[in-house]
C-alpha positions as CSV (number, residue, x, y, z in Angstrom):
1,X,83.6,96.9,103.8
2,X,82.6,99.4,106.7
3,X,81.0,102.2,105.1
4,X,81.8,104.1,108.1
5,X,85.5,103.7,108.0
6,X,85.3,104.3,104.4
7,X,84.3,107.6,104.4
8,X,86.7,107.9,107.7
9,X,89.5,107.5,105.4
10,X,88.3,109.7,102.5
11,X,87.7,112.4,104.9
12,X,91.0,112.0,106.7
13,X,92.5,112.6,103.2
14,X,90.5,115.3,101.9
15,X,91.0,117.4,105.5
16,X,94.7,116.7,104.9
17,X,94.9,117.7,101.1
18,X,93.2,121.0,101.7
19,X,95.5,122.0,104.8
20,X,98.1,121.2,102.5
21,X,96.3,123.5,100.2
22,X,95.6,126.1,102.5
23,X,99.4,125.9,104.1
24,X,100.9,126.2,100.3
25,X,98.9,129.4,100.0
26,X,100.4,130.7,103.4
27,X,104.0,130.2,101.8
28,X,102.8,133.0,99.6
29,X,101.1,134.6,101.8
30,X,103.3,135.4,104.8
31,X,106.5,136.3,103.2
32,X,104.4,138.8,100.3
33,X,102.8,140.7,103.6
34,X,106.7,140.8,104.8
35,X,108.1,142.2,102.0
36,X,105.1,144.6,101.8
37,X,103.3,143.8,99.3
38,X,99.4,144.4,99.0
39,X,97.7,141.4,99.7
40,X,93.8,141.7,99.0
41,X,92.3,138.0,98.5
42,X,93.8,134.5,100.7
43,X,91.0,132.0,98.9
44,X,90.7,128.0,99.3
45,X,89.2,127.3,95.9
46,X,87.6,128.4,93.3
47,X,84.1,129.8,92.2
48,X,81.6,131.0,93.8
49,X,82.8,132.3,97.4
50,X,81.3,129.8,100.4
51,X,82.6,131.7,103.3
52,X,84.9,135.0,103.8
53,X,85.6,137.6,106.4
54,X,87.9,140.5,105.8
55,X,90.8,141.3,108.0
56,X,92.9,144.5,107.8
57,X,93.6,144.7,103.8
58,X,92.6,141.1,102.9
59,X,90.1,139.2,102.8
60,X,90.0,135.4,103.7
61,X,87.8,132.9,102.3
62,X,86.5,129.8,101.1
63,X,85.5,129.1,97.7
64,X,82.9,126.0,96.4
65,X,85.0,124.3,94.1
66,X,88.3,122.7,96.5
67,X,90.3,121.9,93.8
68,X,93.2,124.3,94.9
69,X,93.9,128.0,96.2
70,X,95.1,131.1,95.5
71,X,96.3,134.9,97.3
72,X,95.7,137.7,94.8
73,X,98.5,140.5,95.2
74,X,98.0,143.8,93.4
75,X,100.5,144.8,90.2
76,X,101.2,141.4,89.3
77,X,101.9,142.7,85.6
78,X,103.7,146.2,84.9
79,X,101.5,149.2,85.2
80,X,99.0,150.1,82.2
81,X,100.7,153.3,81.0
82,X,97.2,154.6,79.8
83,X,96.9,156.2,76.3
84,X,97.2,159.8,74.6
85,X,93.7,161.2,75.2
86,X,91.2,160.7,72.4
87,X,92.8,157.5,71.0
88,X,90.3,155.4,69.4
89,X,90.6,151.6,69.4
90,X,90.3,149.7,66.2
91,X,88.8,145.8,67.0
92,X,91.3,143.6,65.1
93,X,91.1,139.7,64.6
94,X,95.2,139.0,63.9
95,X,96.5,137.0,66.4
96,X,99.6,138.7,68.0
97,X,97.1,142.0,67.6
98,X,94.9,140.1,70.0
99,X,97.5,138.7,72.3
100,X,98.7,142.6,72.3
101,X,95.2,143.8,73.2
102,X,94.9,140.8,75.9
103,X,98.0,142.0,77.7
104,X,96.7,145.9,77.9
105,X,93.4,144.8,78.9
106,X,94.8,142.8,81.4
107,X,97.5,145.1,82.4
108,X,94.7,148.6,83.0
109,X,92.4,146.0,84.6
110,X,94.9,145.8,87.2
111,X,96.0,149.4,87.5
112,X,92.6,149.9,88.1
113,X,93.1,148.1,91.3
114,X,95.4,150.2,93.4
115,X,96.6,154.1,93.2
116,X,99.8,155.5,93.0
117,X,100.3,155.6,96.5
118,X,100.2,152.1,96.4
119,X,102.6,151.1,93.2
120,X,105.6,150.6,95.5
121,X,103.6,147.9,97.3
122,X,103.2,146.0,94.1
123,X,104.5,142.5,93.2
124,X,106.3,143.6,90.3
125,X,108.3,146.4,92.2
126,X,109.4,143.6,94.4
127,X,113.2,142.9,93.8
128,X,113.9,139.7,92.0
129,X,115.0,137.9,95.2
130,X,111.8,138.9,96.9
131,X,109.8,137.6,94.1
132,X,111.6,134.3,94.2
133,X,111.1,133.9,97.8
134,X,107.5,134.7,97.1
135,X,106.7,132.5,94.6
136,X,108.7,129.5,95.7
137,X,106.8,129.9,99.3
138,X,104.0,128.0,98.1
139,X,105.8,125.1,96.7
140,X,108.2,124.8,99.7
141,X,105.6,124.5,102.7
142,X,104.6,121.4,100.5
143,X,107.9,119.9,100.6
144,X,108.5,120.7,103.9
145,X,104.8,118.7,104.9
146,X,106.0,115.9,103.0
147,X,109.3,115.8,104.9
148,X,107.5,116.3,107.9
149,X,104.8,113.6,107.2
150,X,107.9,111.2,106.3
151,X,109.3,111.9,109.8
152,X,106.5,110.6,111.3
153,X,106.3,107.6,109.1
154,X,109.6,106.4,109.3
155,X,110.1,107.4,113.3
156,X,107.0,107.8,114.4
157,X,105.2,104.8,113.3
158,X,108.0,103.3,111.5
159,X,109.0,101.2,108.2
160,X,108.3,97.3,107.2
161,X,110.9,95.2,108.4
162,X,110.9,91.9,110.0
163,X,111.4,91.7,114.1
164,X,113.4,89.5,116.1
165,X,110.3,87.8,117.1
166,X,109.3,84.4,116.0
167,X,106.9,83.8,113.8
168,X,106.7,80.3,112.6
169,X,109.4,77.4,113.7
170,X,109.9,75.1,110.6
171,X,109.2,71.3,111.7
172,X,111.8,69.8,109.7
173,X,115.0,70.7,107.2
174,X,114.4,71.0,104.0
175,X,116.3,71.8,100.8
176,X,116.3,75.9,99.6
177,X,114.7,74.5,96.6
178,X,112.1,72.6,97.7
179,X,107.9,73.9,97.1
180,X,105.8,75.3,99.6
181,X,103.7,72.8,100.3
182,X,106.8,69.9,101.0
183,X,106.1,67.6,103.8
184,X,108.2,66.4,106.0
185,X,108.6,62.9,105.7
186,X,111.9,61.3,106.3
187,X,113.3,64.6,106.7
188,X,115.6,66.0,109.8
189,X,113.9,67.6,112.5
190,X,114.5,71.8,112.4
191,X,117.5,72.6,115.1
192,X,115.1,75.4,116.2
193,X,112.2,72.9,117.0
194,X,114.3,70.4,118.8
195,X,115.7,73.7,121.3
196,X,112.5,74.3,122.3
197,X,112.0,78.1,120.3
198,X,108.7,78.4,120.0
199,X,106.5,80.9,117.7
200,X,106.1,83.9,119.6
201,X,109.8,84.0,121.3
202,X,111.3,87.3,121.3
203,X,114.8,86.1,119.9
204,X,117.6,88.2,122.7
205,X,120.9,86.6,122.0
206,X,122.1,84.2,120.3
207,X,125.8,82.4,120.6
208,X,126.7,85.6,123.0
209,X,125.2,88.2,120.3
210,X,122.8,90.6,121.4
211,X,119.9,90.8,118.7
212,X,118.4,94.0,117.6
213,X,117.2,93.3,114.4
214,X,116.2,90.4,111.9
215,X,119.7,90.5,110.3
216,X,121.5,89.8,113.8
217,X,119.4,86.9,113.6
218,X,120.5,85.8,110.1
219,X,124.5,86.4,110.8
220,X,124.7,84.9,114.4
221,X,122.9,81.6,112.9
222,X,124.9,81.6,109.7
223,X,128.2,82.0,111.3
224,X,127.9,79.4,113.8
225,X,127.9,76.7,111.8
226,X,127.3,73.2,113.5
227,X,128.1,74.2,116.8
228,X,126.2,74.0,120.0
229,X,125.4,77.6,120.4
230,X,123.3,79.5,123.8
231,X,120.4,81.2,122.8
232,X,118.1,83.7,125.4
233,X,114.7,84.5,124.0
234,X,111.7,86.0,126.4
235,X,108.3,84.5,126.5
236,X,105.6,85.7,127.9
237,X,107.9,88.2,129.9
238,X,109.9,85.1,130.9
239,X,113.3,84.8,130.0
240,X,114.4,81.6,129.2
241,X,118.0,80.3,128.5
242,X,117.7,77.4,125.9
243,X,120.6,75.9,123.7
244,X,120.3,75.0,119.6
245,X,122.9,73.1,117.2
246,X,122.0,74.8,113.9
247,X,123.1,72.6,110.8
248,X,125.1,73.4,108.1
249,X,122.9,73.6,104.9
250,X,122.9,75.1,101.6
251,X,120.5,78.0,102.3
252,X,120.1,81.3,99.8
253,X,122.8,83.5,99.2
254,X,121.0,87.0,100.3
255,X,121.7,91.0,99.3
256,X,122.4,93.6,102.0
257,X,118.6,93.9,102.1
258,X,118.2,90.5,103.2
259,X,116.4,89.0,100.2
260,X,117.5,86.1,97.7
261,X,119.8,86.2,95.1
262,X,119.4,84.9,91.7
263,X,122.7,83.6,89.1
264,X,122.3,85.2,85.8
265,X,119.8,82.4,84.3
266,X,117.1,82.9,87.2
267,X,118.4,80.3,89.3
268,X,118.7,80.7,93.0
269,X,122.4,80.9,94.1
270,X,123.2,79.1,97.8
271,X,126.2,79.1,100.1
272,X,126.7,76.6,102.8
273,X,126.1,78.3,106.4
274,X,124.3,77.4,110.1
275,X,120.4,76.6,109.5
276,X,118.2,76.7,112.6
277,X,115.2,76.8,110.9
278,X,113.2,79.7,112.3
279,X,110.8,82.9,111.2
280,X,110.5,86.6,112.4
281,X,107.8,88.6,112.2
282,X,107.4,91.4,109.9
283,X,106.1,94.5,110.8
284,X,106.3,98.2,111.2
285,X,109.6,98.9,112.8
286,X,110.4,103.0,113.8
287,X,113.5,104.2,112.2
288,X,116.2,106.8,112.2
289,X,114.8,110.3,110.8
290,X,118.8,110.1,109.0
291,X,116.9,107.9,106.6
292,X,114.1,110.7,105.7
293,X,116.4,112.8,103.1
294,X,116.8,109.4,100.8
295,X,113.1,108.9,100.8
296,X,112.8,112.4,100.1
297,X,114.8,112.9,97.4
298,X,113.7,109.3,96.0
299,X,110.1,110.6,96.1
300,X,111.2,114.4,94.5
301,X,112.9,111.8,91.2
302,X,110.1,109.8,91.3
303,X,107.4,112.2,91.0
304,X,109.8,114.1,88.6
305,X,109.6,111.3,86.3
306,X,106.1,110.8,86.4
307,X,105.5,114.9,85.4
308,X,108.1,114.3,82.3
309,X,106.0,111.6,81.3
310,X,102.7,113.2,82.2
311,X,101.3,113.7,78.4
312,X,102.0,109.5,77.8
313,X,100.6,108.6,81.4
314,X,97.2,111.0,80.2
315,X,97.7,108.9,77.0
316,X,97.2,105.3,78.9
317,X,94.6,106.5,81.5
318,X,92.2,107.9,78.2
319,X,93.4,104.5,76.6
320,X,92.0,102.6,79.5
321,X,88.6,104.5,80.1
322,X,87.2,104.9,76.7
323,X,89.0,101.5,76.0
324,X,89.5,97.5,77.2
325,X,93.2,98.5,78.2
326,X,94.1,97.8,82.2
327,X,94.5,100.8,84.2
328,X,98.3,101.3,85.1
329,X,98.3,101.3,88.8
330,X,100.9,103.5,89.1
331,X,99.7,105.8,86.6
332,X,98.0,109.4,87.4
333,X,95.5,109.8,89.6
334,X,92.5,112.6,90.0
335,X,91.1,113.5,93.3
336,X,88.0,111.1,93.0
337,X,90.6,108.0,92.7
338,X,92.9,109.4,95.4
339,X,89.5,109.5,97.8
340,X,88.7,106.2,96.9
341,X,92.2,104.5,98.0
342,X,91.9,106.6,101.1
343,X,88.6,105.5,101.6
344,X,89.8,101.4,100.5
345,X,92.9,101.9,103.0
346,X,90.9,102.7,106.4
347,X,87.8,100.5,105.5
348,X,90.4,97.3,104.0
349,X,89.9,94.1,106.2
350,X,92.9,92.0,105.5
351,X,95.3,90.1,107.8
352,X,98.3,92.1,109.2
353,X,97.1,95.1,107.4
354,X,95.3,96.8,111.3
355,X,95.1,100.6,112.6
356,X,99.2,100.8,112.1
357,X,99.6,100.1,108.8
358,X,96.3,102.0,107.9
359,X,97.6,105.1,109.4
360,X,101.3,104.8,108.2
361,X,99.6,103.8,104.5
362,X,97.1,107.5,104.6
363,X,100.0,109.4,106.2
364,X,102.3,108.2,103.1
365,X,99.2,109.0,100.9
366,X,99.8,112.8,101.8
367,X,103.6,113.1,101.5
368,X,103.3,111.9,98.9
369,X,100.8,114.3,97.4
370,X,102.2,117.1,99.0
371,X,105.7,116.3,97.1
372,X,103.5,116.2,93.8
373,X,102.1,119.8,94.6
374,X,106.0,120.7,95.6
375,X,107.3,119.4,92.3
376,X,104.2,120.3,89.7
377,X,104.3,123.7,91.2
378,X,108.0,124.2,89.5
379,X,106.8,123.3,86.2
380,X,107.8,126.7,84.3
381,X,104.9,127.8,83.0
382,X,102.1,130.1,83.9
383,X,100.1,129.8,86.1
384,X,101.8,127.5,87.9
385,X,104.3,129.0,90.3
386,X,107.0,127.6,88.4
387,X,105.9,130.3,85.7
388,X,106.6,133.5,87.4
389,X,109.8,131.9,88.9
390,X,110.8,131.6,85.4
391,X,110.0,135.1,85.1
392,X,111.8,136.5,87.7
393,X,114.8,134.8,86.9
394,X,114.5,135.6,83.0
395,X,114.0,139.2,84.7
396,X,117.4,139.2,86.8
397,X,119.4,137.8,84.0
398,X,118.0,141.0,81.4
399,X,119.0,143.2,84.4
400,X,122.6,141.8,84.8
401,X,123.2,142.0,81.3
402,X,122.2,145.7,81.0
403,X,124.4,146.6,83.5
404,X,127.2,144.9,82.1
405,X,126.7,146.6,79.1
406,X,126.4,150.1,81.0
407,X,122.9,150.6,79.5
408,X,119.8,151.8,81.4
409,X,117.6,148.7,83.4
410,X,114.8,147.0,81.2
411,X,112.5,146.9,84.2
412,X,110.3,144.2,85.2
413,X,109.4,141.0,82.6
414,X,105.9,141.8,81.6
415,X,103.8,138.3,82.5
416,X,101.1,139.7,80.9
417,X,102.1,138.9,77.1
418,X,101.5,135.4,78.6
419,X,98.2,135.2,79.2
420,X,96.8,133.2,76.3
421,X,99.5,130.8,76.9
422,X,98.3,130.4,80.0
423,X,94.8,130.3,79.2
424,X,95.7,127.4,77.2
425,X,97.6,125.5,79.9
426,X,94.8,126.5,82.3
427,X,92.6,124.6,79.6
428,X,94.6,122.0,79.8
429,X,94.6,121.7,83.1
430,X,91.4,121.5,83.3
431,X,90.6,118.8,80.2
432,X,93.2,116.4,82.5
433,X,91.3,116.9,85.8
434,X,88.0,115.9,84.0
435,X,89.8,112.9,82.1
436,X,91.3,111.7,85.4
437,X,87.8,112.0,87.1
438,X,86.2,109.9,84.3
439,X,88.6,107.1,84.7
440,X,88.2,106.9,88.2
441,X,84.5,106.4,88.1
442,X,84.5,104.1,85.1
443,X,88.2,102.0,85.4
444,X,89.2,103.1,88.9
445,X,92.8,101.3,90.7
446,X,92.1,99.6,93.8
447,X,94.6,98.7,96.4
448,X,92.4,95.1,97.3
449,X,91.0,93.4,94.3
């Protein structure tokens, strides 16, 4: 394993993650500075500040932990309304007393921010659309990466799928069911062999039918029967006309994507159709972009599932690293484990697996992480994005009722009586990103055993 390429690949995937970060951040960004809203910190992590220059009203920065981002936007909760003028506080240890005295706290700690000459530039005087478009800015520049990064897997670099080209020409005919290793003793030379095709023929046409793809291959063979068919392949930038009998053979029934089908009991079902006894190649093959909005939406389910299941999957991965239990390789990972596939991916030395696939394999890596960020960013609760969407909506809904009911409007939904709910999901938070670290250093996945 190249060391060098190694950390190639880790890099390459940590530079991506935090412009993903950094982009999701912008969704906030740009459309709260549109709407007018006071924007006073754009960070990249968290901690101690690394870096930062101020422009205009905010300032811009970089923060030593890179685990994630935030912009900080004055009046995030409703104003503190202050109090009658020689009130005295009484210290109280009931809970919904504290979770009172938390909010206020909160709540004068950010009036204490901005003046009243600045309250109309404050998130909560934003109307609920506005806050929606806010909040969901973030979580949209993610999907809209992943899409993007998609586009330039499928079309750019393109999907596996197996060329026109030959890649191995079977010597003799043998039955669907026969092993592997089956010689060919006393067996019926392959029609393929006996035309001349040879591996590395690009396969053109075949019985009068231009080939495109693999499956042109499969139906112009298969529907020719026993005939003596024409067949145009180019070698070496050569084309050459040759001509190939195909038998008629029981070969394996296939599915519309090409691959064998079994009867109810596990046995393989056959049909009998033309045999010529040849190969292609498989490889990375570019594609239509129509096909991106399946493999978006498959990956938005996906990743859906795996959030539902989220407390189980934590369940399995502390299982496996305090235990003997295997690791589910399509369980959780943290950022330590998701460095080290990058880093397996551009250092791995195995056959067929070169720069293509590398790239296409790291470049799938971050849509896919990027539809993650999209997806756990909707989780409804605070302080995720997903939170204060929830509370804008919960927010327009109080507002349509009361004017329905002709009564006065109940103003904005106060966040604030949130916060030790979301210091306990923050907790939480955090307790999973050390768990997940843990079990990448001690029962990590790897792509190559």
């Amino acid at each position: 394993m190249s060391i060098a390429l190694f950390a190639l690949g880790v890099l390459v995937v940590g530079l991506g993650l935090a412009l993903s970060i950094a982009l999701h951040e912008v969704g906030h960004l740009l459309p709260a500075k549109l709407f007018g809203v006071r924007v006073t910190q754009y960070m990249i992590g968290f901690g101690p500040t690394v870096l930062s220059r101020t422009r205009g009203e905010t300032e811009y920065g970089l923060k030593a932990i890179p685990l994630g981002g935030y912009i900080r936007m004055i009046g995030m909760f409703p104003p503190h309304k202050g109090e009658p003028e020689g009130t005295i506080r009484e210290d109280s240890t009931g809970f919904l007393q504290q979770m009172s005295q938390m909010s206020e706290d909160a709540k004068e700690f950010e009036s204490s921010q901005y003046g009243q000459e600045d309250a109309h530039r404050t998130f909560v005087a934003l109307s609920v659309p506005k806050k929606l478009v806010v909040m969901l800015g973030g979580p949209t520049m993610n999907l809209l990466i992943s899409i993007v990064l998609m586009t330039v897997m499928v079309s750019g670099i393109g999907l596996p799928a197996v060329t026109p080209t030959v890649q191995s020409v079977s010597e003799c005919v043998l039955p669907a069911e026969a092993p592997a290793d089956a010689g060919c003793e006393g067996e019926q030379e392959a029609p393929a062999l006996a035309a001349g095709i040879r591996p590395g023929d690009t396969l053109q046409e075949i019985d009068g039918h231009p080939i495109d793809t693999w499956s042109d291959v499969t139906v112009a063979i298969r529907a020719s029967g026993d005939r003596t068919v024409p067949v145009v392949v180019e070698r070496d930038g050569e084309t050459l006309h040759l001509e190939a009998t195909p038998i008629v053979d029981a070969r394996p029934v296939l599915d519309a994507d090409g691959a064998a089908v079994y009867d109810a009991n596990g046995d393989l079902m056959t049909e009998q159709v033309g045999f010529l006894g040849v190969s292609g190649t498989p490889d990375l093959v570019p594609q239509s972009p129509a096909l991106v909005p399946e493999m978006a939406w498959s990956a938005f389910t996906q990743t859906g599932k795996i959030i539902l299941t989220l407390p189980v999957r934590l369940y399995d991965v502390a299982q496996a690293a305090f235990g003997s239990e295997e690791r589910d390789p399509n369980g959780p990972l943290g950022v330590v484990g998701v460095s080290r596939l990058a880093g397996e991916v551009a250092s791995a030395d195995q056959p067929g697996f070169e720069l293509k696939e590398k790239a296409a394999t790291l470049i799938s890596m971050l849509a896919s992480l990027n539809m993650a960020l999209f997806v756990f960013n909707l989780v409804p609760l605070l302080p995720l994005d997903g939170g204060h969407v929830l509370g804008a909506l919960i927010e327009g809904v109080r507002r349509r009722i009361a004017r329905w009911r002709g009564r006065l409007d109940p103003g904005p939904v106060d966040m604030s009586r949130l916060l030790p709910l979301t210091n306990a999901v923050a907790i939480i938070f955090i307790l999973m990103t050390v768990l997940l670290l843990y079990a990448d250093i001690v029962k990590p996945i790897t792509l190559f055993p």
